[in-house]
N, C-alpha and C positions, 0 to 999 in steps of 0.2 A: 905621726905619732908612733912610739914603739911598738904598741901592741893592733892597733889598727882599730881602735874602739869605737870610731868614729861612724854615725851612721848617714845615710841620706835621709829627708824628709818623712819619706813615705816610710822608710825602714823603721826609722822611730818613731815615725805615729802608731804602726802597726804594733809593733811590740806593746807602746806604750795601750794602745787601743785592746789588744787581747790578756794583760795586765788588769784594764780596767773591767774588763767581761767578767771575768773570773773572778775576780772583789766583788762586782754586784750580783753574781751568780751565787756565789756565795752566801753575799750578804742576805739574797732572797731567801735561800735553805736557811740560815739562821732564823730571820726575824717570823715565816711562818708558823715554826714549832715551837718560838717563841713567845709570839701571838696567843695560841693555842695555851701557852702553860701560866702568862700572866695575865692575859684580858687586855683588852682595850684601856684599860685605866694603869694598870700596869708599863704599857708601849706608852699610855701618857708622861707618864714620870723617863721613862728612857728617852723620848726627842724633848724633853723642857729641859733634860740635863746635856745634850746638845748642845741645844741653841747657846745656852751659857757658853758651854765651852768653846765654840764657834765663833763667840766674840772674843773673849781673853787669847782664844788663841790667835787670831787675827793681831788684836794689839802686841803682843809677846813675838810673833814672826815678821811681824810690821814691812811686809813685802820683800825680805832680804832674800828669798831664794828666786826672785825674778831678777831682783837686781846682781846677785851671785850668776847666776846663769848668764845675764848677760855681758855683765862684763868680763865673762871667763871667755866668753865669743868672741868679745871684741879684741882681749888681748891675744887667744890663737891668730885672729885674723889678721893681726899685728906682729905675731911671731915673739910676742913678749910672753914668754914663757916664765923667765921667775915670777912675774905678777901674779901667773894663776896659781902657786903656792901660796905665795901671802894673801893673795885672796881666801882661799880657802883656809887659813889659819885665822884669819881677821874673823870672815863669819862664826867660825867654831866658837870663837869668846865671845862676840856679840850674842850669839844663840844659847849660849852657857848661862851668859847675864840676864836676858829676856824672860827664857826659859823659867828660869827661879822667880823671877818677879810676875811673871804670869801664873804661876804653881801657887803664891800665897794669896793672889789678886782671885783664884779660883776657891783657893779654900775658904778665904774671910769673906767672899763675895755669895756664897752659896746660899748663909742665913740669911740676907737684907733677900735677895734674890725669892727666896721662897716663900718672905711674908707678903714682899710686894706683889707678886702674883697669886697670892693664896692658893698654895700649891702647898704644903710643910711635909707631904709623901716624898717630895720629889730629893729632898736633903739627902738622903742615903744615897742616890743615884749623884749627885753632884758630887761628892765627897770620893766616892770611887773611881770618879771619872778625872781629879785634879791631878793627881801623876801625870796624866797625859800629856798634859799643857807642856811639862820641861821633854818629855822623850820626845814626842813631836816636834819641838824647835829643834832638836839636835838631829830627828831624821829628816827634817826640811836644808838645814844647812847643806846635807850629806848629798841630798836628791839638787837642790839646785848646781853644786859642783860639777856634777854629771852632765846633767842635762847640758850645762856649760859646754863639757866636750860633744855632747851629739852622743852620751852613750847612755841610754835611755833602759839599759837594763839591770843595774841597782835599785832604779825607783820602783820599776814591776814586780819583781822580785819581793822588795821588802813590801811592797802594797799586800803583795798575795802573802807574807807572813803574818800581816796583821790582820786580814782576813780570816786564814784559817784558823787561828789560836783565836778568834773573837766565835768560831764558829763552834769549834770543839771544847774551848775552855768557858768559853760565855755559857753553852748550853747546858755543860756538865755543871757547872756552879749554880744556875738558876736552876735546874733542876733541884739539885739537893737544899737548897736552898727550901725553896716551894714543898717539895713532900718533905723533908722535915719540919717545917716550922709549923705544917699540916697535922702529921701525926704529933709535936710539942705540942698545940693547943688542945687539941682530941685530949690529951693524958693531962694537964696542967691548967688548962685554961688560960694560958697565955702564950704571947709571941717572942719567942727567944725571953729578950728582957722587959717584954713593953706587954702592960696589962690593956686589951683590947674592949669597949664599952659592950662591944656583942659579937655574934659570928660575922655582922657584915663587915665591923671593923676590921677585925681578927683578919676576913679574906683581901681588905683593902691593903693594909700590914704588911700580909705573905708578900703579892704583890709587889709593892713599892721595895720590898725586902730582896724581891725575885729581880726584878729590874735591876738593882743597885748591881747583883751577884753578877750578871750577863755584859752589863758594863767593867766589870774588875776583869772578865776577860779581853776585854776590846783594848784597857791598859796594860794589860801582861803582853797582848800583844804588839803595841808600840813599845816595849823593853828589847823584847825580843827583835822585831824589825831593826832597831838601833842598834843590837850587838853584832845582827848580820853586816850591817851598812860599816863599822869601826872595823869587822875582820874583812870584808872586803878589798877596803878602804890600805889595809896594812897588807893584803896579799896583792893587790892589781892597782895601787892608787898614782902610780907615779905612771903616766902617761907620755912621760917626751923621753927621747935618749938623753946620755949625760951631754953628748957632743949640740944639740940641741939648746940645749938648758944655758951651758958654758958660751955657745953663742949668740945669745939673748942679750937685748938691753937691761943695765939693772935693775933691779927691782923697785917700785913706789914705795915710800915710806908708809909705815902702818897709817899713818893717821891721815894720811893722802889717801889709802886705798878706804878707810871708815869712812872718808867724808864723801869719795864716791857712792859708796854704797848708801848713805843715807840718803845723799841726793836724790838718786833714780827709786829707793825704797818707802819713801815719802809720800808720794803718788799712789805708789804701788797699792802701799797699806790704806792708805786714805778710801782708793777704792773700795779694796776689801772690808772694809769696815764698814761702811754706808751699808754694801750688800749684805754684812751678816745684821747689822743691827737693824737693818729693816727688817730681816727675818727675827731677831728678837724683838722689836718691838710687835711686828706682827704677832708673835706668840702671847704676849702681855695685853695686845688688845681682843684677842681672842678670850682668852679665858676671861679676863675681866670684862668686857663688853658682852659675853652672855652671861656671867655673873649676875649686872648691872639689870639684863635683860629679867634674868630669872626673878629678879628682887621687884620686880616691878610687875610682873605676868609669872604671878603663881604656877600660874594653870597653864605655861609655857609648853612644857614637853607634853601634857596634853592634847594641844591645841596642834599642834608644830607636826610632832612627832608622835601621833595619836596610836594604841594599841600594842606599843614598844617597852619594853624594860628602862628604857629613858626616863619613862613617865614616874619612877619612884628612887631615881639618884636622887640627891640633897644638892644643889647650887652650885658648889665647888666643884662637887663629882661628879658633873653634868656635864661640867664646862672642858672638867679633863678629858672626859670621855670623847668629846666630839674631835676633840683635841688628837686623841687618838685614832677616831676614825676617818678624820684629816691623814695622821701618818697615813692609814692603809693606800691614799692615792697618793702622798708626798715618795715614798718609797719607790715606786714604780718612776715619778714624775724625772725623781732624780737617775736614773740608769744614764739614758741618754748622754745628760749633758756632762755625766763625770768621764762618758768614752771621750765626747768631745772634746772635754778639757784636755786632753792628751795630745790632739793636733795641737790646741795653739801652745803647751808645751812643746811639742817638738819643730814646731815652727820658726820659738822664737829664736833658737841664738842660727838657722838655718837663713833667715829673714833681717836679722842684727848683721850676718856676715856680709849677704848683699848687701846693704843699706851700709855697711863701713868701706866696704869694693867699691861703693858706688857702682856696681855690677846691674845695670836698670834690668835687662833681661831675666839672670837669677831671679831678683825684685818681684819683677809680675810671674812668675812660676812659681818662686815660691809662695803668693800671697793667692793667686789662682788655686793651687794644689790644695790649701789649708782649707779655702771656701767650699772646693768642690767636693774634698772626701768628709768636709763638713755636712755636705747638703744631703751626698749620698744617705747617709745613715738619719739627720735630724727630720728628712721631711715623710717617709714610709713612717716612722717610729713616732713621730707627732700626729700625724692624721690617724695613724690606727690606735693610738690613745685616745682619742678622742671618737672617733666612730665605734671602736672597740671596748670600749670604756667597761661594761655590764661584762660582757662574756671576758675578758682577761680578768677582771676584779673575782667572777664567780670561779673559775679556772684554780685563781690562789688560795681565797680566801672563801669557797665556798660552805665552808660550815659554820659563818657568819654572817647570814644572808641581810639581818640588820646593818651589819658595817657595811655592805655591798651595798647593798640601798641606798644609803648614807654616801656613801664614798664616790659611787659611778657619778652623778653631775659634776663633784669636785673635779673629778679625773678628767672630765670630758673638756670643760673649760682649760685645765692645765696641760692639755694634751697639746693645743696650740702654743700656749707658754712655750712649750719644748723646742718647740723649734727655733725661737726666735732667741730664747735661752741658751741653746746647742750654740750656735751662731758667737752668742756674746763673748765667751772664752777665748777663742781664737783670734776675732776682730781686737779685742783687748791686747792682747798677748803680741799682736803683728804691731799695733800704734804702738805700746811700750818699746820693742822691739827697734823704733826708726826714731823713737826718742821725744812722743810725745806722750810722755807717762801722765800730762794732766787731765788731758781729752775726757778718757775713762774714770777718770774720778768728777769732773764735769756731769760726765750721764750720769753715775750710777748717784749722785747725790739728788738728782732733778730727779733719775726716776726713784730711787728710794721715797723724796717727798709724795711724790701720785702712789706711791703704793699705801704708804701710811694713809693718807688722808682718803683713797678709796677704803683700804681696808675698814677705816675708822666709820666711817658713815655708813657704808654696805652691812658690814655685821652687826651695827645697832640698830638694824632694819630688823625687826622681829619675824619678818617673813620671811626673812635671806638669810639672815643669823652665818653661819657658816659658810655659806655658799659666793659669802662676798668678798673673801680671803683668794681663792684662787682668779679671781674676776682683777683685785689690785695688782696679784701677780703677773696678769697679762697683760695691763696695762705700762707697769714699769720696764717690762721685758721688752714689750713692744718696742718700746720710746728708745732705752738704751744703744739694742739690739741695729736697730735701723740709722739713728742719728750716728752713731759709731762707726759704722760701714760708712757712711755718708765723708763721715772725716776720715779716716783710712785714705779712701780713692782720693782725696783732695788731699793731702799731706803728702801721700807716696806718689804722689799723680802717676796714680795706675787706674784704670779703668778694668775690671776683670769682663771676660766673656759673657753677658748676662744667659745666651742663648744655651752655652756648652757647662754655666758655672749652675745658674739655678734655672731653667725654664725645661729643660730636657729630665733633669732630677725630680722636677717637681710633676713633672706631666706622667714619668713611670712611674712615682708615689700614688697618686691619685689613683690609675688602675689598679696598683697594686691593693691601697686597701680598698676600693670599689668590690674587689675580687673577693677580698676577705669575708666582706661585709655579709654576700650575693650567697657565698658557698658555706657559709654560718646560718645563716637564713632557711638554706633549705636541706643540710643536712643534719639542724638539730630536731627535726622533724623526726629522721629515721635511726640517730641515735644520740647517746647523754648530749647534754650541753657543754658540756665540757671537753670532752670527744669532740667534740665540732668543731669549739676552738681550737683545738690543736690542730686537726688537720689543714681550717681554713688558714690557721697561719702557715701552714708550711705550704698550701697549695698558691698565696700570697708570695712567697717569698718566690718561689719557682718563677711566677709569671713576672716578678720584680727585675729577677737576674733576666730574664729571656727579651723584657723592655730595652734596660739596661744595653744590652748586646744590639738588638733592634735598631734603637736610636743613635747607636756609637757614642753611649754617653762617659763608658771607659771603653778603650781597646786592648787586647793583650800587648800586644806591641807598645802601647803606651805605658801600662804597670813593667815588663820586663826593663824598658828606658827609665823609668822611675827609679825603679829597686836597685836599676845596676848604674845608674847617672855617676860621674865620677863627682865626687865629693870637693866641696871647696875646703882651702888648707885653709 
């Protein structure tokens, strides 16, 4: 390649991996202060306009930037270099096309959307979130091209511009948003344009109004990320030399290279679909099955949630609420596995080239490597979500000790999820990779169905009401997560290291948050709680890396072979 863009494994996982730190670091700094300015009912209306868009967007990307990725690998690994331009021009207009059909699929879909959940706050937050859908298909084109070449540093990049501007322009617009429509009703008695039946409304209103405003940043920001990715793209985009290019095979016809891509994209989407629409429908059985609840058991948050400000929401705004203080452990839930999503990006077209070499050794290193800096980070970060649950939650969100209440059992159960969820990204990502794109849509539809139908039953349990949402999650995770890995080794007939891959990861996990747990316990004794957690975690992490080393479960000598491995062409 001319410019040498190309990375190893580990080189792009890492990038990709501190890319993803920094968006959920971020993301935390956002939604705390954010928490804080719209309420819990307010975070409601921002993840129910999400989830919406998490399916349209899904259908509208319909898996093309895995399938872009990988056959941009396939064709370097072939040395068919004009391909990877008309690939890249093919996707552009496919995602141009999507893009707009997912934009009006979002816009006309927001009303049916918000009756049917009895949500009608959440319509302003939908509405400002539909731009997303077209910039997003155009920065997924852009990021699968890359990733294609193994140069994994446009996607970072443009991730941390949509972060930031979701951070700085989100917060500044729901600000002004919230103390203006604050001081509007103080002088007028109403909300911008909308006549409020009291003050509870009126602050439900702001709210829903605040929400909407911190959303039109999260889309200024996908504008933004896209215009970096197109000047990028026109300063550094052309990657081979001419002499190169000139002695390539010609190039596939357009509609040879679309019918590839829908082929391998097909699957792709399929999965992804399953996994978000079980997360919507999850959200739809959520609010309406404690809806259902409240309609039937008056004296629900009473009984339930005795002594709490819960106990005189109205039905709808009950169901939002819990809804939200769901998010407060979905937030945390998710860090993990968006790092880990990054291995099995940088996996695939690294895992695609050996599997096109028939390179069997590459093979099992690279599909070892993905498992094991999988394991490193999913199994410390799951068990201490889970034993950790109260003091991290109180840590963030301590001056909502109701939502911490609320939220620590969800966290504690979904802290397991994490792991087995970390895991599914990569396992997915490596069988697409070798060209078993249907495997993964096989699980994720089996486990989708176990998670709707626990969900379904568990939350119209009037005792578990909420509590039975993160229980489906563990369940579907589980099933995916494990059966997936199980076809993986049987497809690639690779066996990874179980001793060196997860049993030695798993064994310094365990002390490590044993450690946590031990030195939280007796140092919130002689100072805040919160203080404690901070120290335990880093006195945790210490004893983690010193395991780590201990066990030989990475060696320097092994990271230095990694990072500097010569690279397959």
């Amino acid at each position: 390649m001319a410019k040498q863009t190309k990375q190893t494994f580990l080189k792009g996982a890492i990038i990709l991996a501190v890319g993803a730190m920094l968006v959920k670091i971020i993301g935390v700094v956002f939604k705390i202060p954010l928490i804080n300015l719209i309420g819990s009912s307010g975070l409601g209306y921002f993840n129910t306009a999400y989830d919406l868009y998490l399916l349209i967007y899904t259908l509208a990307v319909a898996g093309l930037p895995v399938a872009v990725a990988k056959m941009i690998a396939e064709s370097v690994a072939q040395k068919r270099y004009k391909d990877v331009t008309r690939i890249y021009k093919a996707s552009l207009r496919a995602f141009l096309l999507t893009g707009t059909i997912g934009f009006i699929l979002m816009v006309g879909g927001s009303f049916i959307f918000v009756k049917f959940i009895r949500n009608s706050g959440a319509i302003y937050s939908l509405l400002a979130l539909s731009p997303m859908v077209f910039f997003s298909c155009m920065i997924a084109a852009q990021r699968g091209y890359y990733e294609g070449l193994r140069n994994m540093y446009p996607t970072a990049v443009s991730q941390i511009i949509e972060a930031l501007a979701k951070l700085l322009l989100g917060l500044f617009l729901a600000y002004a948003v919230v103390i203006y429509g604050q001081d509007y009703y103080l002088q007028h008695g109403k909300v911008f344009f909308i006549t409020p039946l009291d003050a509870a409304d009126a602050e439900r209103i702001i709210n829903a109004l605040g929400a909407a405003a911190a959303i039109l940043g999260v889309t200024i920001g996908s504008i933004l990320a896209t215009v970096y990715l197109l000047i990028y793209h026109k300063g550094k985009g052309k990657p081979f030399t001419d002499e190169e290019i000139e002695a390539s095979p010609p190039a596939r016809s357009y509609s040879a290279v679309i019918k590839s891509l829908v082929k391998i994209a097909i699957p792709v989407c399929l999965g992804a679909l399953v996994l978000n629409l079980t997360a919507f429908v999850d959200l739809s059985f959520l609010q309406r099955r404690i809806g259902d609840i409240v309609v039937k058991i008056p004296d629900f948050a009473e009984k339930y949630y005795p002594g709490t400000s819960l106990s005189a929401a109205p039905g709808s705004e009950l169901a939002n609420t819990l809804y939200g203080y769901y998010g407060y452990a979905l937030i945390l839930y998710a860090i993990v596995p968006t790092i880990t999503q990054a291995f099995g990006v940088s996996a695939l077209p690294t895992v695609t080239t050996a599997w096109t070499k028939g390179d069997r050794s590459r093979l099992k290193d690279g599909i070892e490597s993905a498992l094991k800096i999988t394991a490193l980070i999913a199994f410390p970060a799951g068990l201490g979500l889970t034993v950790m649950s109260e003091p991290i939650l109180t840590l963030i969100y301590g001056s909502d000790p109701l939502g911490v209440q609320i939220a620590a059992p969800l966290l504690s159960v979904l802290g397991i999820s994490v792991i087995f969820l970390s895991f599914s990204s990569p396992v997915n990502s490596m069988l697409q990779a070798i060209g078993k794109q249907k495997i993964p849509v096989i699980l994720l539809v089996s486990g989708g169905i176990i998670k709707i139908v626990t969900n379904y039953v568990l939350v119209g349990i009037p005792s578990i009401n909420i509590n039975g949402a993160p229980i489906g999650t563990l369940c579907c995770c589980a099933f995916v997560t494990v059966c997936g890995l199980i076809a993986l080794c049987i497809k690639a007939k690779i066996v990874p290291s179980l001793l060196n891959v997860f049993v030695k990861p798993l064994i310094s996990a365990a002390f490590c948050v044993l450690s946590a747990y031990l030195s939280h316990s007796l140092l919130s004794q002689v100072i805040t709680k919160r203080a404690a957690t901070v120290v335990s975690l880093a006195i945790s992490v210490v004893i983690y890396v010193i395991l780590l080393v201990c066990l030989k479960v990475i060696t320097v000598s092994e990271l230095k072979n990694r990072l500097n491995r010569k690279k397959i062409a």
